[in-house]
C-alpha positions in Angstrom: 18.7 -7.5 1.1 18.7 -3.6 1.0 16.0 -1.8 -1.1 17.7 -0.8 -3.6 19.4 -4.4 -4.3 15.8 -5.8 -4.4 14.5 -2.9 -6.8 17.4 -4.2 -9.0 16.6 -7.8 -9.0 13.1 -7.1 -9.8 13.4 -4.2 -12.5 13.4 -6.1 -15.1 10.6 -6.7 -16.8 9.1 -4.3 -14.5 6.8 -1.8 -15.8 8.4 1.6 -14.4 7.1 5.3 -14.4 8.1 8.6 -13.0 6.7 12.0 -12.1 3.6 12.1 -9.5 0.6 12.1 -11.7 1.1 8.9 -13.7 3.1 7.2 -10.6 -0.4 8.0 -8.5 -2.3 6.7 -11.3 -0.3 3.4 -12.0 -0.5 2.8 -7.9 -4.4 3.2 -7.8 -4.8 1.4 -11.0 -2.9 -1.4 -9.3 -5.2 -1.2 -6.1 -8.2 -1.6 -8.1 -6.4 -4.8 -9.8 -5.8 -6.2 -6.5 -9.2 -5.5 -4.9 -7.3 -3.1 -2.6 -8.8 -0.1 -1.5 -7.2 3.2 -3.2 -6.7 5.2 -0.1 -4.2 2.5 1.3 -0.9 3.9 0.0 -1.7 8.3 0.3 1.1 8.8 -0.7 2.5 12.6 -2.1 5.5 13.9 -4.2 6.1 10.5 -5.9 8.5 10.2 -8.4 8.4 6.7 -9.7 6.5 3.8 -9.5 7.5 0.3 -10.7 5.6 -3.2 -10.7 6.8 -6.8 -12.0 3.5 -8.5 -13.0 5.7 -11.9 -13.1 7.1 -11.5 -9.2 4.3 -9.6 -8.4 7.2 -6.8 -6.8 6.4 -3.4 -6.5 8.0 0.2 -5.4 6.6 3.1 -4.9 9.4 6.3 -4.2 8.5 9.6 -2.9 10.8 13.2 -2.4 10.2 12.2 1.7 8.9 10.4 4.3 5.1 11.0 4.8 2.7 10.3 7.9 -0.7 10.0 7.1 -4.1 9.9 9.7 -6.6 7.9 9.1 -9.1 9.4 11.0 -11.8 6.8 10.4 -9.8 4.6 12.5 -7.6 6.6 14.6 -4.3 5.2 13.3 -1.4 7.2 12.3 0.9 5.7 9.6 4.3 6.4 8.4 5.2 5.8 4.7 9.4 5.9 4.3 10.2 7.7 0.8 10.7 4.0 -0.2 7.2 1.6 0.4 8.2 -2.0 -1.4 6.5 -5.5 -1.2 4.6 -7.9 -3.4 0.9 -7.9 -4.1 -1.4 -10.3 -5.4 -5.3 -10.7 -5.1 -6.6 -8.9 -2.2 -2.8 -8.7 -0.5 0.2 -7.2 0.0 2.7 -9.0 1.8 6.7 -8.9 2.6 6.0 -4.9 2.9 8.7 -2.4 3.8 8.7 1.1 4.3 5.3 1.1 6.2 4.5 1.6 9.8 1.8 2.1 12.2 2.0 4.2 15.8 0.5 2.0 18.3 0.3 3.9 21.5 4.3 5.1 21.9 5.6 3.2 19.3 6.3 2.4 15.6 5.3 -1.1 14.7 6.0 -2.4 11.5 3.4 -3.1 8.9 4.6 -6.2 7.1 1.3 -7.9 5.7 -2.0 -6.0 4.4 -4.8 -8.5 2.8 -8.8 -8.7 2.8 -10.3 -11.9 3.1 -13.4 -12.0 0.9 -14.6 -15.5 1.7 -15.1 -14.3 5.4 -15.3 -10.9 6.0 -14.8 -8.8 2.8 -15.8 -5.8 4.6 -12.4 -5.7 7.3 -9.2 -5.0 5.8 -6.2 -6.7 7.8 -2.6 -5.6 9.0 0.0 -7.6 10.7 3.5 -7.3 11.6 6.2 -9.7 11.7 5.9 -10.9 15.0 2.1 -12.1 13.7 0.1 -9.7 15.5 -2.7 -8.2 13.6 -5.2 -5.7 14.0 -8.3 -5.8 11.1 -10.0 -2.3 10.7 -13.4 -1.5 8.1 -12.1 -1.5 4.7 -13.9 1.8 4.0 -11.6 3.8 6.5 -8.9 3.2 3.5 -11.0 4.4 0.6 -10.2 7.7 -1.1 -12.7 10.4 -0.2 -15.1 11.4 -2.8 -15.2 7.7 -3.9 -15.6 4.0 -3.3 -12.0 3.4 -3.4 -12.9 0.1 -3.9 -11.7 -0.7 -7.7 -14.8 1.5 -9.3 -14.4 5.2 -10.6 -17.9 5.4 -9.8 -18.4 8.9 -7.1 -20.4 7.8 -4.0 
């Protein structure tokens, strides 16, 4: 199903916003609900946001496609202008529009979770295929903060 078709099915009901301040807002917020760090999804020029709390579906759009280092980690990762899946506690899964550069090339990111009964520190990525790759969670928090759910500065 194209992204657009699955935006549709899941709209409504959804709670939707547009322009880039509240969109980054609603996404972090989001984060925080799901025990997600906030740096995850560093994403620029959105313009809208939408979540289903009953599918648990949510869309992020920006103006473009953005790469984004993660220097912590040494990972480069490309967000399309469209970034979809469903979240729930401590994962995402069934992502689109989000890849990671793995020596030459792009490898789809389809599943991000944390684990807290074993290793809440190590944030997980897989793709499709079922290959994974688990990194310090703190390498996705926002700079100048925990990222972690609190507002609290570091």
């Amino acid at each position: 199903m194209s992204g657009q078709k699955l935006i549709a099915t899941h709209r409504d009901g959804a709670e939707i916003h547009h322009g880039e301040d509240i969109c980054k807002q609603k996404s972090h917020q989001l984060l925080d609900k799901m025990h997600l760090p906030r740096g995850l999804l560093p994403l620029d020029d959105l313009v809208e946001f939408g979540y289903n709390p009953t599918s648990g579906f949510v869309w992020l759009k920006q103006k473009k496609r953005k790469e984004h280092r993660f220097h912590a980690v040494g990972r480069t990762v490309s967000y399309d202008a469209e970034v979809m899946g469903f979240v729930e506690e401590h994962r995402m899964r069934r992502l689109s529009g989000v890849k990671s550069k793995e020596i030459l090339i792009w490898v789809s990111i389809t599943d991000i979770y944390v684990d807290p009964s074993t290793d809440p520190d190590k944030i997980t990525f897989a793709n499709g295929s079922g290959i994974s790759r688990s990194f310090p969670i703190t390498a996705f928090q926002l700079e100048g903060g925990d990222g972690s759910g609190s507002n609290e500065k570091k």
